[in-house]
C-alpha positions as a Markdown table, in Angstrom:
| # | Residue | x | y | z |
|---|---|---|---|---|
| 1 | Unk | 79.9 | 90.5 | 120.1 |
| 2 | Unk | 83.5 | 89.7 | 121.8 |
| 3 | Unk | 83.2 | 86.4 | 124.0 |
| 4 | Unk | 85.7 | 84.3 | 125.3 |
| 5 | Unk | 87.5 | 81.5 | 124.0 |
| 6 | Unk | 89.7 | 78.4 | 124.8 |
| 7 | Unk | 91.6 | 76.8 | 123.4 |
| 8 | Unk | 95.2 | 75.2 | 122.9 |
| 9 | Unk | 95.5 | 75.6 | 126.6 |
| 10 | Unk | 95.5 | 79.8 | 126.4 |
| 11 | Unk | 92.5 | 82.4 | 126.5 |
| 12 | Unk | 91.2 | 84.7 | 124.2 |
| 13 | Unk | 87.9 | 86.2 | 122.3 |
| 14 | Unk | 86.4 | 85.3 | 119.3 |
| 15 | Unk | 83.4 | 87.0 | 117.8 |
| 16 | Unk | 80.1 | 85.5 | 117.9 |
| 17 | Unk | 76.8 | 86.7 | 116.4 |
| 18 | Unk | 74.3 | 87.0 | 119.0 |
| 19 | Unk | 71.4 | 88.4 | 117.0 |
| 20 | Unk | 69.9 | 84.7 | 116.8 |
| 21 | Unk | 69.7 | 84.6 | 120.3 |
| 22 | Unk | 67.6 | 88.3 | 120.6 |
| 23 | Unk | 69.4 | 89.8 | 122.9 |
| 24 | Unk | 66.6 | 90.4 | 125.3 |
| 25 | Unk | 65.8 | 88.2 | 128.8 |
| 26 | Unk | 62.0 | 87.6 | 129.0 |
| 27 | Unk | 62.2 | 87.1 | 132.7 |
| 28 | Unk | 58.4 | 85.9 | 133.4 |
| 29 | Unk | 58.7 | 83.7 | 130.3 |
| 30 | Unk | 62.0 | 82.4 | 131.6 |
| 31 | Unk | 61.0 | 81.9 | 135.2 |
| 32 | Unk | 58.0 | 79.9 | 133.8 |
| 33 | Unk | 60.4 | 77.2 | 132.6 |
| 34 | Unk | 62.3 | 76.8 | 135.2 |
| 35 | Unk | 59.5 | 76.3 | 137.7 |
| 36 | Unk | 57.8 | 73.9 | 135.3 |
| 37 | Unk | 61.1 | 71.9 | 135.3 |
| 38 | Unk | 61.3 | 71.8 | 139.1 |
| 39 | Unk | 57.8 | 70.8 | 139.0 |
| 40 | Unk | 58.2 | 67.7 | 136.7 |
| 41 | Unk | 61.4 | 66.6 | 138.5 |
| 42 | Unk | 58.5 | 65.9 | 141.9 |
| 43 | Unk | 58.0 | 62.2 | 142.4 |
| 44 | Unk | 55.1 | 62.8 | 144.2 |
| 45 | Unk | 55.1 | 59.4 | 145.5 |
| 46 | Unk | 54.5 | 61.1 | 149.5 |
| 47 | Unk | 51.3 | 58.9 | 150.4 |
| 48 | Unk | 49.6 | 58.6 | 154.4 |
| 49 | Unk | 47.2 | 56.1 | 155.3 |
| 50 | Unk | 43.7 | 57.4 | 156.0 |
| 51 | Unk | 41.4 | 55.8 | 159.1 |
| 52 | Unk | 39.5 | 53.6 | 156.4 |
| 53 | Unk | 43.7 | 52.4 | 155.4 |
| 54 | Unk | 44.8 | 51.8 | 159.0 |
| 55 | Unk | 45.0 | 48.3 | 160.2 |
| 56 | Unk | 42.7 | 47.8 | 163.4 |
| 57 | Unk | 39.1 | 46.6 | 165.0 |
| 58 | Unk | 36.4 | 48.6 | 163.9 |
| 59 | Unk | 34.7 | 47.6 | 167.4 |
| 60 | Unk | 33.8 | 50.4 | 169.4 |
| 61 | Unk | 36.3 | 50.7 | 172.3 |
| 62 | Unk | 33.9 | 51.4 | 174.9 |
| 63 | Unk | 30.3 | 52.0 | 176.1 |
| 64 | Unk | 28.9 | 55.3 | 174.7 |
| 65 | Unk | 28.8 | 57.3 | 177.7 |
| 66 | Unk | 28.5 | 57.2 | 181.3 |
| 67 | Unk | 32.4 | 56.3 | 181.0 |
| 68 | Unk | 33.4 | 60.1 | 181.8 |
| 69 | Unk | 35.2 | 59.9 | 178.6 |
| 70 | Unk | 35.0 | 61.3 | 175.3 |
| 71 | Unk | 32.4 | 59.3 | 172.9 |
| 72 | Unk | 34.6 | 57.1 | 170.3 |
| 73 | Unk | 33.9 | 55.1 | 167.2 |
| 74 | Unk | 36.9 | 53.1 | 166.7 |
| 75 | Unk | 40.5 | 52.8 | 167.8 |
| 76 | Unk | 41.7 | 54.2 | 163.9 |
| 77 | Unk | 40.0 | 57.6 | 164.2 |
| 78 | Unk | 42.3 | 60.4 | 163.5 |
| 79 | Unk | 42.8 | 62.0 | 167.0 |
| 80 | Unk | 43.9 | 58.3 | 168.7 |
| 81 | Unk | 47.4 | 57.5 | 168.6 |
| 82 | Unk | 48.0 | 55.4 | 165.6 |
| 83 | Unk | 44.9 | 56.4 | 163.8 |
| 84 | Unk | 44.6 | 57.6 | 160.3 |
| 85 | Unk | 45.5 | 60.7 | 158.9 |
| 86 | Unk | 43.3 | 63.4 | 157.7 |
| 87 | Unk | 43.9 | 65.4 | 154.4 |
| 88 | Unk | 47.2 | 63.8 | 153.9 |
| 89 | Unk | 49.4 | 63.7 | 151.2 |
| 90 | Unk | 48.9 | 61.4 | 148.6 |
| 91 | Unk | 50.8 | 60.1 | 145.3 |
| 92 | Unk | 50.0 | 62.8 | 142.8 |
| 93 | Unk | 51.6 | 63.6 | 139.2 |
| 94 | Unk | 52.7 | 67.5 | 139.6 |
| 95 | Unk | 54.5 | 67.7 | 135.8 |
| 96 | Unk | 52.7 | 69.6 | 133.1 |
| 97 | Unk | 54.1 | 71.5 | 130.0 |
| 98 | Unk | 54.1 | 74.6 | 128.6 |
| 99 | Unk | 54.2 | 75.2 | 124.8 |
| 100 | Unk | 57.1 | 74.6 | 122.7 |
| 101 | Unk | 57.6 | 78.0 | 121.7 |
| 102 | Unk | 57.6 | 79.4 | 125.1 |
| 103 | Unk | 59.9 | 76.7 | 125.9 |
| 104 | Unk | 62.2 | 77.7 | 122.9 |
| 105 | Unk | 61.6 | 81.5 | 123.7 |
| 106 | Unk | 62.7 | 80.7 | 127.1 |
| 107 | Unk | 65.7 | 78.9 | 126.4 |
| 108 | Unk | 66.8 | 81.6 | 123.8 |
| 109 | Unk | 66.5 | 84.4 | 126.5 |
| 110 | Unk | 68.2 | 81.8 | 129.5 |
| 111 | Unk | 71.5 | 82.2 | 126.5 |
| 112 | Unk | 70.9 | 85.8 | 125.8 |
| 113 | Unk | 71.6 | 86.2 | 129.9 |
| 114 | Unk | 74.6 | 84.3 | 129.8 |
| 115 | Unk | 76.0 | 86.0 | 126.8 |
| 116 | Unk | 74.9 | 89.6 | 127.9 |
| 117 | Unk | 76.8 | 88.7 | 131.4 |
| 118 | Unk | 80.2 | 87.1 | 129.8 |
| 119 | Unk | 79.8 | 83.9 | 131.2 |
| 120 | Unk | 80.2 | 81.9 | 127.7 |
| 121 | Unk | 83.0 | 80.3 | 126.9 |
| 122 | Unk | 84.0 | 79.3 | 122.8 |
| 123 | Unk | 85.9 | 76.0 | 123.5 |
| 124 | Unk | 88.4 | 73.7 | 121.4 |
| 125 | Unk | 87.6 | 70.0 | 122.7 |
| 126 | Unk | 89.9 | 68.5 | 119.8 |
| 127 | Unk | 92.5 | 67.2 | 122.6 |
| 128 | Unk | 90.4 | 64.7 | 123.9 |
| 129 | Unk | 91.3 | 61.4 | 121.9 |
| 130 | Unk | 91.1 | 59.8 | 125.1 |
| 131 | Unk | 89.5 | 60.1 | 128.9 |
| 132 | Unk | 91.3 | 62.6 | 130.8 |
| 133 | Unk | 90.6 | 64.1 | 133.6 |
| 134 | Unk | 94.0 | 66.0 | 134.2 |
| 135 | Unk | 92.6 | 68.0 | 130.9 |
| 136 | Unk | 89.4 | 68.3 | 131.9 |
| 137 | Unk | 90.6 | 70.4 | 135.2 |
| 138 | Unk | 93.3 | 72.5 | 133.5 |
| 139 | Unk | 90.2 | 73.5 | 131.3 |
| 140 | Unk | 88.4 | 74.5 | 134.5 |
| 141 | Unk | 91.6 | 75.4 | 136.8 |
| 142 | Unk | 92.6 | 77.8 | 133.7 |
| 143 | Unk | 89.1 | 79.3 | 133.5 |
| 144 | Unk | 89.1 | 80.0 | 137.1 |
| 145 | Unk | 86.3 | 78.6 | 137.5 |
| 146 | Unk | 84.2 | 79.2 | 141.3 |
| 147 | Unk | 80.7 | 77.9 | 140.0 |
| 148 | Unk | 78.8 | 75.7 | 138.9 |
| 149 | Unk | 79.7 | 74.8 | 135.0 |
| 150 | Unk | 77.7 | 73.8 | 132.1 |
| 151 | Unk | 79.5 | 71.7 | 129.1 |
| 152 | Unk | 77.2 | 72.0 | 125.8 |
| 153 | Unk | 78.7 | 69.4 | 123.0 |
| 154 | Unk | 77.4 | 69.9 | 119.4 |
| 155 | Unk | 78.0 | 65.3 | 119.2 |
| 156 | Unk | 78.3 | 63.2 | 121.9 |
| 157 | Unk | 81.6 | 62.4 | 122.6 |
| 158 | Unk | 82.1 | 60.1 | 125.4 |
| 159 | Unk | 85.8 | 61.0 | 126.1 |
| 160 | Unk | 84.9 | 64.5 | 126.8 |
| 161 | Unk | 81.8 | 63.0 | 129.2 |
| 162 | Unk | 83.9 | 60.7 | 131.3 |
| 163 | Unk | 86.9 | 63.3 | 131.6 |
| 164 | Unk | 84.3 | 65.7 | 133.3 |
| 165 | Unk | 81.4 | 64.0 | 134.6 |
| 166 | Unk | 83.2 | 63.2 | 138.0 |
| 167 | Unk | 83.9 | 66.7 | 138.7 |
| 168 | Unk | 81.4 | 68.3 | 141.0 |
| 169 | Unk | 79.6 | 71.2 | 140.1 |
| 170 | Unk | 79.9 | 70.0 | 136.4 |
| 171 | Unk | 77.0 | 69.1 | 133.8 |
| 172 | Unk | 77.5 | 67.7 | 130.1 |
| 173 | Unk | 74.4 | 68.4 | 128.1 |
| 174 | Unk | 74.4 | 68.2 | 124.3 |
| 175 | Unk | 73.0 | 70.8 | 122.8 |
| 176 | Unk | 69.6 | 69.4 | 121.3 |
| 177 | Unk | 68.6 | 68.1 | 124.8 |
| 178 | Unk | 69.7 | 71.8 | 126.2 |
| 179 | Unk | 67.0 | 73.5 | 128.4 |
| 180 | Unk | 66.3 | 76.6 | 130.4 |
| 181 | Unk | 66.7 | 74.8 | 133.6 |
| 182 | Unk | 70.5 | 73.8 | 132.3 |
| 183 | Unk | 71.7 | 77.3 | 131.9 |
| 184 | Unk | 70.0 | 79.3 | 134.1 |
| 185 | Unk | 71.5 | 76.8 | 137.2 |
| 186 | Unk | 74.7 | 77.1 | 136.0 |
| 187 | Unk | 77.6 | 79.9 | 136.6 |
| 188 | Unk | 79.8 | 79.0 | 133.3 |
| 189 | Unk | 79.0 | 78.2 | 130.0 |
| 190 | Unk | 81.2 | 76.1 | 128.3 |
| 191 | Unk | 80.2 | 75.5 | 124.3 |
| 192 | Unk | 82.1 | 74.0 | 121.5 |
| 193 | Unk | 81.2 | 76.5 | 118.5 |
| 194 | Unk | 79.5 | 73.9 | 116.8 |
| 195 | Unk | 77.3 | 73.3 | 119.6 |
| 196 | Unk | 76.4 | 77.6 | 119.9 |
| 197 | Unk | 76.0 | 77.0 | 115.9 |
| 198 | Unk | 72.9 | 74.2 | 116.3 |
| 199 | Unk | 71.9 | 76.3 | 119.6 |
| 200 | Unk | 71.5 | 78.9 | 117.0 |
| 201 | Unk | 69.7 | 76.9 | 114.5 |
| 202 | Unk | 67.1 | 75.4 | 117.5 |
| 203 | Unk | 66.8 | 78.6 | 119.6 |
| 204 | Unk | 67.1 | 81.4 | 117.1 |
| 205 | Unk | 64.6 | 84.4 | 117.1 |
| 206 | Unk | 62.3 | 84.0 | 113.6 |
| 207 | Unk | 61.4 | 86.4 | 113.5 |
| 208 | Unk | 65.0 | 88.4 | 113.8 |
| 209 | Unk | 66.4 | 85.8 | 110.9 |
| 210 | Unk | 62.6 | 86.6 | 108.9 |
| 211 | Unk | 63.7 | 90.9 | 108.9 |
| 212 | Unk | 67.2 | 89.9 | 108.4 |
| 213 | Unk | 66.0 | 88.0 | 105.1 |
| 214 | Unk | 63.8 | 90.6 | 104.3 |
| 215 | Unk | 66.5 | 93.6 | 104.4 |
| 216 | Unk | 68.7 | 91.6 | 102.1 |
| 217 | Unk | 66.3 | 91.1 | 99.8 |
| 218 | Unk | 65.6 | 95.0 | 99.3 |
């Protein structure tokens, strides 16, 4: 398929084979992932004192009854002013994980998306010998671009990371750390070919590559 391309400063289209990349968006699969994500990003550090936790007397306040009032235990029970808090939130671990090759299946489709929408972008980083940020927003200024963007390196490169890592709205992930999460936030895709090559190589369909193999071979 036709995709677009930078580089040198002008636009254009390049052809990219998305058959590794299935061509289908698994939406529950894909949805999954990015919930699980959210989830393990929680500190779950919120944490309220109980009445046993609150510091105070444990004498009883006053007499039993004949007072007119309502019978009371202590001076820390939940319904007093400065008392303890019941059922309240408490440091808890919310992450969990789902299996590698729903994570792989959901990434593949979180591309397939982006591809099947246009919003992937075949880019030539070779300018940046040094930091720039006056490159860095020509890239985006000539790309027009109103969202949020997603830079996938096939290396690390840390001119390419400090020319855009000030600009807001703009994430550098290399492309063996890429995740669901990463492209499914993002408007814009922009990839070094390299990078959609090892995205490729980690995300592709098996079994696609598997049939591929197979109808050679006859």
């Amino acid at each position: 398929m036709q995709v677009k391309s930078y580089k040198a400063g002008s636009l254009g289209s390049v052809e990219l084979d998305e058959t590794p990349f299935g061509g289908k968006v698994l939406y529950r699969t894909l949805k999954d992932a990015v919930v699980m994500h959210m989830a393990n990003q929680r500190q779950g550090n919120a944490s309220t004192k109980g009445r046993s936790e609150v510091r105070g007397t444990n004498k009883k306040p006053y007499k039993q009854k004949h007072t007119g009032r309502a019978r009371a235990g202590d001076v820390k029970s939940p319904i007093w002013r400065g008392g303890g808090t019941v059922f309240g939130p408490r440091p808890k671990d919310y992450s969990y994980q789902m299996p590698t090759k729903a994570r792989r299946v959901a990434t593949r489709s979180a591309l397939a998306g982006k591809l099947a929408d246009g919003e992937v972008v075949i880019a030539d980083f070779g300018g940046f010998s040094a930091p720039s940020a006056k490159a860095a927003r020509k890239i985006l200024t000539d790309l027009e671009r109103t969202k949020r963007v997603l830079v996938v390196l096939a290396e690390p490169n840390e001119n390419i990371w400090k020319s855009f890592r000030n600009f807001p709205g703009v994430v550098i992930r290399e492309a063996k750390e890429l995740c669901a999460f990463d492209v499914v936030t993002c408007g814009i895709v922009i990839a070094e070919g390299a990078a959609m090559d090892a995205l490729a190589a980690r995300f592709g369909d098996s079994s696609v590559q598997s049939d591929d193999k197979g109808g050679e071979s006859k």
